[in-house]
ROVEXKE-269920 format. One record per residue: residue in one letter; z, x, y of N, C-alpha, C in turn; residue number from 1. Coordinates in nm, 2 decimals. Layout:
! ROVEXKE-269920
MIBA  residuo     npz     npx     npy    capz    capx    capy     cpz     cpx     cpy  num
MIBA        A       Z       X       Y       Z       X       Y       Z       X       Y  NUM
...
//
This chain:
! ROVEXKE-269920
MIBA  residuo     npz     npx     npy    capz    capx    capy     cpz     cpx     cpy  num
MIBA        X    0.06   -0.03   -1.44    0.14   -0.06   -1.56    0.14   -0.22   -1.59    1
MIBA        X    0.21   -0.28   -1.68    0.29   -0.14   -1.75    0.25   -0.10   -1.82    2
MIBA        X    0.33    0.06   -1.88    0.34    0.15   -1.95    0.41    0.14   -2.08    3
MIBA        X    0.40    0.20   -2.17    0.51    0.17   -2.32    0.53    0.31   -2.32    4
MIBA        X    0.68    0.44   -2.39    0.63    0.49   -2.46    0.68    0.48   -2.61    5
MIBA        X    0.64    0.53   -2.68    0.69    0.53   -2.82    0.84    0.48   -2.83    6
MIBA        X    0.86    0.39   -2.91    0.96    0.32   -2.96    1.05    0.27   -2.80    7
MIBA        X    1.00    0.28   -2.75    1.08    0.24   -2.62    0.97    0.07   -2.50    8
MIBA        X    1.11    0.04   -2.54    1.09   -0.12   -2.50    1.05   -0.10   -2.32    9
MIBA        X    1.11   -0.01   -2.25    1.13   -0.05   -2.10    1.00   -0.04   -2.06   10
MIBA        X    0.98   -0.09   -1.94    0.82   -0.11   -1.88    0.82   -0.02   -1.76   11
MIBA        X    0.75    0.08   -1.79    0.72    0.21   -1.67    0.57    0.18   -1.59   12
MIBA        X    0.55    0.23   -1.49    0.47    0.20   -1.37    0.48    0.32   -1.34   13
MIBA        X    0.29    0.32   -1.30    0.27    0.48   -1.22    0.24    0.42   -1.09   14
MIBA        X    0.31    0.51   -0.97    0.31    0.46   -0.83    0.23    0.54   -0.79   15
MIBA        X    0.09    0.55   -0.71   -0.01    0.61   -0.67   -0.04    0.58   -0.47   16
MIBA        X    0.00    0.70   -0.46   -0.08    0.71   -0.29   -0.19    0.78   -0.28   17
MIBA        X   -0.28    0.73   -0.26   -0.41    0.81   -0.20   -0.45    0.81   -0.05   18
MIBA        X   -0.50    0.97   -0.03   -0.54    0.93    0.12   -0.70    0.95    0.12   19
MIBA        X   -0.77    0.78    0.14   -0.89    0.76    0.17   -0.99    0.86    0.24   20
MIBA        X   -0.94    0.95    0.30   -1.06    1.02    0.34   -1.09    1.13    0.29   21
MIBA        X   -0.93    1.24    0.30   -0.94    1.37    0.23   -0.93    1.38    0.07   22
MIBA        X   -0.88    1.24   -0.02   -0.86    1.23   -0.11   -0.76    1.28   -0.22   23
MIBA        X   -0.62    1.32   -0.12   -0.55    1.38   -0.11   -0.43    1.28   -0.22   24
MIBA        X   -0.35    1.34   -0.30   -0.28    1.23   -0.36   -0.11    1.28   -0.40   25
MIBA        X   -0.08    1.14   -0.40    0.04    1.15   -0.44    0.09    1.08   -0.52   26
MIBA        X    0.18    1.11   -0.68    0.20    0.99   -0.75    0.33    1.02   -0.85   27
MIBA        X    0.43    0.89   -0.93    0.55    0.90   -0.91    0.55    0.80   -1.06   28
MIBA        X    0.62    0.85   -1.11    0.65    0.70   -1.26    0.77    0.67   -1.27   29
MIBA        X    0.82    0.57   -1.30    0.94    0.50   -1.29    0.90    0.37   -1.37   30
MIBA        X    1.03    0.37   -1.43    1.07    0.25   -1.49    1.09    0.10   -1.42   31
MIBA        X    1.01    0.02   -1.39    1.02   -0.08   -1.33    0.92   -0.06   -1.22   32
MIBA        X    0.91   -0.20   -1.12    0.77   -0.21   -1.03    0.86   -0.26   -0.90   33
MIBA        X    1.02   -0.26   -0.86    1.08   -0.35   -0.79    1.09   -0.27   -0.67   34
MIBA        X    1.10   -0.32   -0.56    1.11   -0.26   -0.42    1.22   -0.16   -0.40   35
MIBA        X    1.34   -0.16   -0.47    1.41   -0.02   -0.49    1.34    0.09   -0.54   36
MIBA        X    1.24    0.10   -0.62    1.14    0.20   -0.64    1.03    0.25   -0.57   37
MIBA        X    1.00    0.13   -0.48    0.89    0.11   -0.42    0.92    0.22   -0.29   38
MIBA        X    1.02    0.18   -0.21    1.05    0.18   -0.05    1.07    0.36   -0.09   39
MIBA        X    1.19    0.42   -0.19    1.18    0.55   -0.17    1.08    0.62   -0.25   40
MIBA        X    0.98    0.58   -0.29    0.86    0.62   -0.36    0.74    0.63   -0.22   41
MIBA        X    0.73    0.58   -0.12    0.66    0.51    0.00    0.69    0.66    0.11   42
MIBA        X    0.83    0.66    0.12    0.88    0.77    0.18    0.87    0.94    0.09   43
MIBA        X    0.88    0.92   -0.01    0.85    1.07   -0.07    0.66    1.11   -0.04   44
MIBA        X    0.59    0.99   -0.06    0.46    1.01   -0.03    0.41    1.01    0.07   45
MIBA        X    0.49    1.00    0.18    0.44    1.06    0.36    0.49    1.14    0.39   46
MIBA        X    0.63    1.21    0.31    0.68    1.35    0.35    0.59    1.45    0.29   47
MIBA        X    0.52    1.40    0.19    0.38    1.52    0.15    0.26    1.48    0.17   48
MIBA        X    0.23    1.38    0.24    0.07    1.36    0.29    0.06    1.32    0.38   49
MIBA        X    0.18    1.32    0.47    0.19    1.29    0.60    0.22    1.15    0.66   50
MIBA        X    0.17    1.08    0.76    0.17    0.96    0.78    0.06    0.89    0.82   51
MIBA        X    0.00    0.81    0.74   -0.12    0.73    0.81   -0.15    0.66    0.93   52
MIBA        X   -0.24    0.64    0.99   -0.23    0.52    1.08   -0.21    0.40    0.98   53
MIBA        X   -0.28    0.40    0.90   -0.27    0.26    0.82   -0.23    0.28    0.68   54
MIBA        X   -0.17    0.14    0.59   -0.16    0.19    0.41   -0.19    0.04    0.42   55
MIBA        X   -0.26    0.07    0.28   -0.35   -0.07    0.23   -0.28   -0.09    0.12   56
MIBA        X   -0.21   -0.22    0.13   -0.19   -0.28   -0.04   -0.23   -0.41   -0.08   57
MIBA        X   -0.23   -0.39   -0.23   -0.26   -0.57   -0.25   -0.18   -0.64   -0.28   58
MIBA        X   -0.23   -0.74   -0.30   -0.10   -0.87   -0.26    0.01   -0.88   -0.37   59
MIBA        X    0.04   -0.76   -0.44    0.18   -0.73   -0.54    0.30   -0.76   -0.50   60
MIBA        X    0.37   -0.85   -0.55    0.53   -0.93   -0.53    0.61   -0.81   -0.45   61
MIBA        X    0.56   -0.68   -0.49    0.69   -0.60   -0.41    0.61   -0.56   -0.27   62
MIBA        X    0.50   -0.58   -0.28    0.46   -0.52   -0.13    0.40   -0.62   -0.01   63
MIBA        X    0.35   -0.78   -0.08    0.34   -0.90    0.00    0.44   -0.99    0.04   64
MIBA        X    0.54   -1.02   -0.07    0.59   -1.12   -0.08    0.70   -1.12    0.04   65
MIBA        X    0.69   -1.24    0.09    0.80   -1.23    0.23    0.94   -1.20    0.17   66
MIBA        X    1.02   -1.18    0.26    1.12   -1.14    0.24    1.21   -1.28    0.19   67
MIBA        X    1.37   -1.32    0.24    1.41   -1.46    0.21    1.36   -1.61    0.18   68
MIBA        X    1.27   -1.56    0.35    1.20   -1.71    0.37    1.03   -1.70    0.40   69
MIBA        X    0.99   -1.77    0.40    0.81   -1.78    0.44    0.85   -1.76    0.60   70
MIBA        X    0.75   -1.65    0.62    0.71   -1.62    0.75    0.86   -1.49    0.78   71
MIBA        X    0.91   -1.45    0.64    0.96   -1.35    0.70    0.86   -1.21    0.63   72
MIBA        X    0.97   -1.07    0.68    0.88   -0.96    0.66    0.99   -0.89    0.55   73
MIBA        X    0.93   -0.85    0.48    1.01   -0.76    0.34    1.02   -0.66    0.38   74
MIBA        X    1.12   -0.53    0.31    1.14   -0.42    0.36    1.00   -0.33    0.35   75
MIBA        X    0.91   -0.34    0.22    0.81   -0.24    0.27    0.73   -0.29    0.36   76
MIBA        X    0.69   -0.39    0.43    0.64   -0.41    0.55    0.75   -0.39    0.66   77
MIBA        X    0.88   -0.38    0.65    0.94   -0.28    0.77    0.94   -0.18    0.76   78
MIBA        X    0.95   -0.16    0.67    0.90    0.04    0.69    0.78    0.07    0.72   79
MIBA        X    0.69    0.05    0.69    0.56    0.09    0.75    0.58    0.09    0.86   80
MIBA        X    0.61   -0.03    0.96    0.65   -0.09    1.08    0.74    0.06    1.19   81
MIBA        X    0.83    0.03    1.07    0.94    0.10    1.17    0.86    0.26    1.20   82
MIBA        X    0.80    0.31    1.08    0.73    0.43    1.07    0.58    0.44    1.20   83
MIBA        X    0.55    0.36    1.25    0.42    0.35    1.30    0.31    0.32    1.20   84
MIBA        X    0.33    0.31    1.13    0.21    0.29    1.02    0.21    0.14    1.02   85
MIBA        X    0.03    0.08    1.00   -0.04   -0.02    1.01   -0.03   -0.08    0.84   86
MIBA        X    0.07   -0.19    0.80    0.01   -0.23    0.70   -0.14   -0.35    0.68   87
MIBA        X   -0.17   -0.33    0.57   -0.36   -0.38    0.56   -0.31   -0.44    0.42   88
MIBA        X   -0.36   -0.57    0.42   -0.35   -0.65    0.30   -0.47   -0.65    0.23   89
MIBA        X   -0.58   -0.65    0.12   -0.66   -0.70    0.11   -0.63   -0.83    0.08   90
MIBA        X   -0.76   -0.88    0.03   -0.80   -1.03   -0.03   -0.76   -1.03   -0.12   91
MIBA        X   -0.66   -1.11   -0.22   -0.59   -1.18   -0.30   -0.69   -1.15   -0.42   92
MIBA        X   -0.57   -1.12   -0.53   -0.68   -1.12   -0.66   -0.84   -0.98   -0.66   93
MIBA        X   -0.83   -0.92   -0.58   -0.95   -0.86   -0.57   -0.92   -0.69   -0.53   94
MIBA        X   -0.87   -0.62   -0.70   -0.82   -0.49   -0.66   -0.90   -0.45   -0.62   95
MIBA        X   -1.05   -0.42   -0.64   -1.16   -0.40   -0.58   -1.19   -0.34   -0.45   96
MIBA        X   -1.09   -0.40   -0.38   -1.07   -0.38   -0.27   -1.00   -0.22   -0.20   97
MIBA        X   -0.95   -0.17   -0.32   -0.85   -0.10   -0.32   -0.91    0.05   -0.40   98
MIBA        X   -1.08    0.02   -0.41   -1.18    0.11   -0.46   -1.11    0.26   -0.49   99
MIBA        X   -1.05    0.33   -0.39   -1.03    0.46   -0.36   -0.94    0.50   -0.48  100
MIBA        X   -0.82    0.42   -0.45   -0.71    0.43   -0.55   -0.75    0.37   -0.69  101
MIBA        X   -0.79    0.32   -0.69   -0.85    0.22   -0.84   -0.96    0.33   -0.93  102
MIBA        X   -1.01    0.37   -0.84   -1.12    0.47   -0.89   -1.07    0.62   -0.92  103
MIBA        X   -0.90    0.64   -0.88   -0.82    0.73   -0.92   -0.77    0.71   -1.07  104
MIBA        X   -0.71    0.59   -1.04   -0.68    0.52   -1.16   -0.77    0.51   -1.30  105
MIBA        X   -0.83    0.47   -1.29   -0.93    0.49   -1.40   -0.97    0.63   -1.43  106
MIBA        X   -0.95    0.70   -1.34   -0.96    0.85   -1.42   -0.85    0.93   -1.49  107
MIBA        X   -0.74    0.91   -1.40   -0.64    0.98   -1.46   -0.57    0.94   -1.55  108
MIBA        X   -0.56    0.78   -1.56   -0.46    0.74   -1.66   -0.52    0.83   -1.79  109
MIBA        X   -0.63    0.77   -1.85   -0.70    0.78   -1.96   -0.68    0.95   -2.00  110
MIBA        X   -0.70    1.00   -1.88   -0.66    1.11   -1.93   -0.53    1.20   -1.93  111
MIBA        X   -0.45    1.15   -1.89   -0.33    1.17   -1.92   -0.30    1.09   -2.06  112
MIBA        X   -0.26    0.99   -2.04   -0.25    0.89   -2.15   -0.29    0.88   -2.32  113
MIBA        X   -0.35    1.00   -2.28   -0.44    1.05   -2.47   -0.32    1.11   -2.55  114
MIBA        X   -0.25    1.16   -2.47   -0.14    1.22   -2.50   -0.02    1.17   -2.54  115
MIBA        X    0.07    1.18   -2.66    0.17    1.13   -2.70    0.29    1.16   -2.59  116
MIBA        X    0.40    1.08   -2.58    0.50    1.15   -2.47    0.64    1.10   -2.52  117
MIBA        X    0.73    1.15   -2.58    0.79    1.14   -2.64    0.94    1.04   -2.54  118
MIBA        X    0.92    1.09   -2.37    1.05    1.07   -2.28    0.94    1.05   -2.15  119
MIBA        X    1.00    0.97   -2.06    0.95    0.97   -1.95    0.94    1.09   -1.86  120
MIBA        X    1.05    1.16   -1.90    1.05    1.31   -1.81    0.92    1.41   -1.90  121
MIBA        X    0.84    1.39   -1.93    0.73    1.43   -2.02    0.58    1.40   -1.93  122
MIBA        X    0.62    1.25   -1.90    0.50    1.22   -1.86    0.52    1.26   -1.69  123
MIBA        X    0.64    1.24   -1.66    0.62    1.29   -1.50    0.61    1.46   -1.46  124
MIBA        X    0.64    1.55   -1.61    0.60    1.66   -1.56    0.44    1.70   -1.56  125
MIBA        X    0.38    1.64   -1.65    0.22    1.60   -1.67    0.19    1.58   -1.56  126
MIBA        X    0.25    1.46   -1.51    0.18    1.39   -1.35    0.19    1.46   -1.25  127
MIBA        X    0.34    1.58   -1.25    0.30    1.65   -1.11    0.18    1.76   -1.17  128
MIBA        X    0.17    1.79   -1.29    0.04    1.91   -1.32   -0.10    1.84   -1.26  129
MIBA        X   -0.06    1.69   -1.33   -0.25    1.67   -1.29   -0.26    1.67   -1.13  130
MIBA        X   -0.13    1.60   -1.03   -0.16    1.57   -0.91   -0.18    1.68   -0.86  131
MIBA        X   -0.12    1.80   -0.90   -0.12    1.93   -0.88   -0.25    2.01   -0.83  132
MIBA        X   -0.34    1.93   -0.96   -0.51    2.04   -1.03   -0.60    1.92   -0.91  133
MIBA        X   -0.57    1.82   -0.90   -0.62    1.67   -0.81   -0.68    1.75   -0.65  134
MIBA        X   -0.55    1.82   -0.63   -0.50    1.82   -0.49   -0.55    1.98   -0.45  135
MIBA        X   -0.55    2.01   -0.54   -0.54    2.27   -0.55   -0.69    2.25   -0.60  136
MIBA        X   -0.72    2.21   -0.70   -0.85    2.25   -0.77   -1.00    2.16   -0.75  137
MIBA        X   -1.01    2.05   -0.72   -1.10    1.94   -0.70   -1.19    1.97   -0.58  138
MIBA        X   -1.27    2.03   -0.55   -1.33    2.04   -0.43   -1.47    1.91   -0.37  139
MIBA        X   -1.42    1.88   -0.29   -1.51    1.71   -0.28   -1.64    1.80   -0.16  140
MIBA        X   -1.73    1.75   -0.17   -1.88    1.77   -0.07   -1.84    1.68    0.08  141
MIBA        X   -1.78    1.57    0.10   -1.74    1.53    0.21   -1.64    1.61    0.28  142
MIBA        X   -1.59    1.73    0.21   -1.48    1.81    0.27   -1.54    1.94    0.29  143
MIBA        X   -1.65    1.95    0.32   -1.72    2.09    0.32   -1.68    2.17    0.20  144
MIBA        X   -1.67    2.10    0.04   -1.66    2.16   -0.03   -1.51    2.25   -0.04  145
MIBA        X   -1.48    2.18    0.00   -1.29    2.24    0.02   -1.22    2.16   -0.09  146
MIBA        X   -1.08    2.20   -0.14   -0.97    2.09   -0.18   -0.95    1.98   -0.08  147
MIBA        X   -0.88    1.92   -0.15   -0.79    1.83   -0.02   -0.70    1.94    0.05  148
MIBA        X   -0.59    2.04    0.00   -0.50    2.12   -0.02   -0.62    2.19    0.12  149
MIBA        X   -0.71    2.27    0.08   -0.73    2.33    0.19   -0.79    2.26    0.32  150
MIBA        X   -0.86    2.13    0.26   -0.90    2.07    0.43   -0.78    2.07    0.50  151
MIBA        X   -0.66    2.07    0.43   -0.56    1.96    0.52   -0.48    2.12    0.61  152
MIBA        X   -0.51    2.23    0.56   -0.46    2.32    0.59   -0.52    2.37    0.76  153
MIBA        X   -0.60    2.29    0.77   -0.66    2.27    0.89   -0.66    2.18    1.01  154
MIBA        X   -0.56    2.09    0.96   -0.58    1.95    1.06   -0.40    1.96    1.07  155
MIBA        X   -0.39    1.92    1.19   -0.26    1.85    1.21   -0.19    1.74    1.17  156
MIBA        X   -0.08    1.74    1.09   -0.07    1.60    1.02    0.07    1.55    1.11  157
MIBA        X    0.06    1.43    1.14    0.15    1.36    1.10    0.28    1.36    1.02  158
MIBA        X    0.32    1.45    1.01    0.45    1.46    0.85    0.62    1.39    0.92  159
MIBA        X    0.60    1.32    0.78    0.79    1.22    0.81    0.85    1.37    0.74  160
MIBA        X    0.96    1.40    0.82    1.05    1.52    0.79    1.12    1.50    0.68  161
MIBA        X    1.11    1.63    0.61    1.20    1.65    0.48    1.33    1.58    0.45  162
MIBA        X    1.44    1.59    0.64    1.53    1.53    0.58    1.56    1.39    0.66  163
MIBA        X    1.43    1.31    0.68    1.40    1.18    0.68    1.54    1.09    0.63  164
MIBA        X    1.58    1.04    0.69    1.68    0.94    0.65    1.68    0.79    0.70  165
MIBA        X    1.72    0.69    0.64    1.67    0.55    0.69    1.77    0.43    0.58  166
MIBA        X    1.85    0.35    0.60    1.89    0.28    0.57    1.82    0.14    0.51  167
MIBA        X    1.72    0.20    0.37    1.64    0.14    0.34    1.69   -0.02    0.30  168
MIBA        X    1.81   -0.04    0.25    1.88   -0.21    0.25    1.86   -0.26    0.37  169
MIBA        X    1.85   -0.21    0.51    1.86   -0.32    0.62    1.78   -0.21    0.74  170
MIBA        X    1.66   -0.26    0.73    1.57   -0.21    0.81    1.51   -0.32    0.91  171
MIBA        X    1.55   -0.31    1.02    1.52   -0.37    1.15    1.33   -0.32    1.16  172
MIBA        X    1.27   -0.52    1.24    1.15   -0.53    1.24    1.14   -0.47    1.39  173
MIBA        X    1.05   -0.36    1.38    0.94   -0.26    1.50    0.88   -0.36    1.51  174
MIBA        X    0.81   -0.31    1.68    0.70   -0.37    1.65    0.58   -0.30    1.66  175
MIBA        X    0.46   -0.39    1.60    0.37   -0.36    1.55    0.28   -0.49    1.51  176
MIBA        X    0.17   -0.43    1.41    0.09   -0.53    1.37    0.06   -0.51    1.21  177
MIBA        X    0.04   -0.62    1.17   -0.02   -0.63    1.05   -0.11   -0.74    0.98  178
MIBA        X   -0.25   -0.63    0.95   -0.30   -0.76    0.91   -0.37   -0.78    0.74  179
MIBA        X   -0.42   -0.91    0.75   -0.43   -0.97    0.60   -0.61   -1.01    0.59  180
MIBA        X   -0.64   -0.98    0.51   -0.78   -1.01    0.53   -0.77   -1.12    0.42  181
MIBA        X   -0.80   -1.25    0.41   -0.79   -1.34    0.35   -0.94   -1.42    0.31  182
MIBA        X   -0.97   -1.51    0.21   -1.06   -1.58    0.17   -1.05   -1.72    0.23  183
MIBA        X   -1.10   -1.79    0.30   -1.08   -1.91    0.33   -1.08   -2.05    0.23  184
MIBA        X   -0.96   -2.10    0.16   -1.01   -2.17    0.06   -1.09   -2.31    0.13  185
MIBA        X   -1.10   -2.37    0.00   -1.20   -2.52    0.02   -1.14   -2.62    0.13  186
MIBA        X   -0.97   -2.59    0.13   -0.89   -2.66    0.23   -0.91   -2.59    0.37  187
MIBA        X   -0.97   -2.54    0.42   -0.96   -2.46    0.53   -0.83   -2.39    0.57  188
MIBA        X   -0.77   -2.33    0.45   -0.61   -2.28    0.50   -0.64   -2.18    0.45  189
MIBA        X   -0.56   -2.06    0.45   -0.53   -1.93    0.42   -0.33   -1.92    0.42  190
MIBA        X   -0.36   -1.81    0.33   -0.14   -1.80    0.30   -0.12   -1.69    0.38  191
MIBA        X   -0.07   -1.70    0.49    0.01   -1.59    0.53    0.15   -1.62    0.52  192
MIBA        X    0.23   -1.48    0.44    0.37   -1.45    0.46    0.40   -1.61    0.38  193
MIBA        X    0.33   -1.66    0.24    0.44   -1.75    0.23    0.39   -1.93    0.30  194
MIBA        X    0.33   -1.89    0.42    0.30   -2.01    0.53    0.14   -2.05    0.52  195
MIBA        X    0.13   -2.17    0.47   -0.01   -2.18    0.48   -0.07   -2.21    0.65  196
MIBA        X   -0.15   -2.14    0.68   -0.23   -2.12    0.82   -0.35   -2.23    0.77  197
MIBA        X   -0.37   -2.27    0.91   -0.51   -2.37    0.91   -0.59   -2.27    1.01  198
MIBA        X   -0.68   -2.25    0.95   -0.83   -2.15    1.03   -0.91   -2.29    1.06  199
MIBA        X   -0.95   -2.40    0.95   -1.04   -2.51    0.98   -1.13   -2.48    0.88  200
MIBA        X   -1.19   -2.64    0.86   -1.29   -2.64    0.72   -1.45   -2.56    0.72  201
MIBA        X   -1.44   -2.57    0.86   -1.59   -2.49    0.89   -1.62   -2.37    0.86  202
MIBA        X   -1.48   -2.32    0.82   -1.49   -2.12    0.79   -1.43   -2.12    0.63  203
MIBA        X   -1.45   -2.26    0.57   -1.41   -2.25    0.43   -1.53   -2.13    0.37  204
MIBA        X   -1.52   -2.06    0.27   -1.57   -1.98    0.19   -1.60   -1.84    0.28  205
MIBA        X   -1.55   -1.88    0.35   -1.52   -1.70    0.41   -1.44   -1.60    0.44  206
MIBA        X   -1.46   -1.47    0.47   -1.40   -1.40    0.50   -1.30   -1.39    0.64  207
MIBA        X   -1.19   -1.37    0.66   -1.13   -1.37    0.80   -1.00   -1.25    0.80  208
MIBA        X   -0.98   -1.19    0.94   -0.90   -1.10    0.94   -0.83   -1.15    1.02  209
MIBA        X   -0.69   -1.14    0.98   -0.56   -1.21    1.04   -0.45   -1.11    1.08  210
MIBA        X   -0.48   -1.09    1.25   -0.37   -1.00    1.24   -0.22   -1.08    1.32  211
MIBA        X   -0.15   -1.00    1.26    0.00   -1.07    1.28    0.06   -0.94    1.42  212
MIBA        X    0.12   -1.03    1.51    0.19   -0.90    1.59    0.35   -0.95    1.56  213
MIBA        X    0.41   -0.89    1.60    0.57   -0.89    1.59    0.64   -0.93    1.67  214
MIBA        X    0.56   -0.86    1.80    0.60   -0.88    1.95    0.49   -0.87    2.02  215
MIBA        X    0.44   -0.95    2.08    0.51   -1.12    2.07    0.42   -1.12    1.95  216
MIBA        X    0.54   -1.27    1.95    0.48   -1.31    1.75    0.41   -1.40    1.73  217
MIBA        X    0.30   -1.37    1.80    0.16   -1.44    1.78    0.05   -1.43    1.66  218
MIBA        X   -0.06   -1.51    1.59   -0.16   -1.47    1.52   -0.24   -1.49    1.55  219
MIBA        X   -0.37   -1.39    1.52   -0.49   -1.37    1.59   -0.61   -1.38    1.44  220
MIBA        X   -0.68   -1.48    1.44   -0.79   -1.47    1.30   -0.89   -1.46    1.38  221
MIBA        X   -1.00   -1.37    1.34   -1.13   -1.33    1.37   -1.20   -1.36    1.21  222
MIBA        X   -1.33   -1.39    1.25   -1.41   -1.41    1.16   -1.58   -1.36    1.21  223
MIBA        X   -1.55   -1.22    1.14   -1.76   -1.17    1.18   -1.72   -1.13    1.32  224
MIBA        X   -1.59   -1.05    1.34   -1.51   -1.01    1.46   -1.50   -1.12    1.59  225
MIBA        X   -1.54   -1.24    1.57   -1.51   -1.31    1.65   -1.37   -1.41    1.63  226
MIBA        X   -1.33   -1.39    1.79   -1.18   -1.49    1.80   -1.17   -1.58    1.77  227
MIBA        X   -1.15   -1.65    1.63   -1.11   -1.81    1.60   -0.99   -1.87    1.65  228
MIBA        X   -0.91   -1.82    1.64   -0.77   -1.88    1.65   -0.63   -1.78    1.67  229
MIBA        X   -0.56   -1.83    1.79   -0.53   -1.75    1.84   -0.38   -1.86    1.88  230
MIBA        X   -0.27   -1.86    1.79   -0.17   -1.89    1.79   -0.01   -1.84    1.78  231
MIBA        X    0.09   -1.89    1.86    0.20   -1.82    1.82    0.25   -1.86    1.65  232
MIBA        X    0.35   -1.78    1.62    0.40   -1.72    1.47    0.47   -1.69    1.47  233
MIBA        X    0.59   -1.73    1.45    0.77   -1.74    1.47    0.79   -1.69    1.32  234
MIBA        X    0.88   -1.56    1.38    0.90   -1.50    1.26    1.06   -1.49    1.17  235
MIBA        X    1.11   -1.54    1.08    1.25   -1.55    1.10    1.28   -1.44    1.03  236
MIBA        X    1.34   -1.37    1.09    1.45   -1.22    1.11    1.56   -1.25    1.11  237
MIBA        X    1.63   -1.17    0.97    1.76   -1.19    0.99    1.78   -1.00    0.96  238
//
């Protein structure tokens, strides 16, 4: 997004989960892009596609941006956390990165979107039809020519329970890890959480994966999977 519809000023957002392998999806519209939307939009999409080891986002104000202060953690990086799930940053500016879901995107808006929609409860009844025909009718060749709907009928999932409850305002940091895969600027720094990190000028224009632990709150940058830098990361938690 955003979204417009007819005569209507407010800015709607389609919220999209995909699961990268079975291609399995989940998706939600709402008026606005703010972390109140976000956190129980997050949770309705693992009570139906279960829970990942990992969820990949990009660097969007409601899903990067520290919490209070630099070097703290926002609620959708505690929820992942508290859930067992591994949050994955890509590289800054580069939805590209985010191929799976992007390549969803481009298919469905357009075709949804041909369509006039007079109310937002219009377009979200559309969106559970399409995720519906996505998920029941699409049979992919990496699935032995199954749906998502039937590979998954076969595997054990992971599922956050129906009646899942969580005091999404104040969610205490798990531990865990999370990492950021970052571009090395000309300065030899990279942004984590807010904090600019020194990697060093020798790894300017590269790639590096930065993982963050919680406990202990150390950072770990690898570059071409080798150990560069390997320092503590004081995290403020309130």
């Amino acid at each position: 997004g955003p979204r417009y519809l007819t005569g209507d000023k407010t800015k709607y957002y389609f919220y999209i989960c995909k699961d990268a392998f079975d291609q399995a999806v989940y998706a939600e519209f709402h008026a606005g892009n703010k972390m109140e939307q976000v956190l129980p939009f997050l949770v309705h999409a693992w009570q139906r596609l279960g829970l990942p080891q990992q969820v990949q986002f990009d660097n969007g104000r409601q899903f990067y941006a520290p919490g209070r202060y630099e070097r703290s953690l926002n609620r959708v990086i505690r929820l992942a956390l508290r859930l067992g799930v591994q949050p994955v940053f890509i590289p800054e500016a580069q939805p590209a990165r985010n191929g799976s879901v992007e390549n969803f995107n481009g298919w469905f808006q357009p075709l949804l979107l041909r369509q006039t929609f007079p109310k937002a409860a219009a377009v979200r009844h559309e969106l559970r039809r399409l995720v519906a025909a996505t998920n029941e009718q699409h049979v992919h060749q990496t699935l032995g020519f199954k749906t998502p709907t039937q590979f998954r009928r076969t595997k054990r999932l992971r599922m956050l329970p129906a009646d899942f409850a969580l005091d999404l305002k104040r969610i205490p940091v798990a531990i865990g890890k999370i990492v950021f895969i970052r571009w090395v600027l000309v300065t030899g720094y990279v942004d984590i959480l807010g904090e600019s990190v020194r990697v060093g000028r020798r790894y300017r224009y590269h790639y590096v994966k930065v993982i963050l632990e919680t406990h202990p709150q150390r950072l770990r940058v690898y570059c071409n999977g080798r150990l560069i830098k390997d320092c503590a990361f004081k995290l403020r938690i309130s």
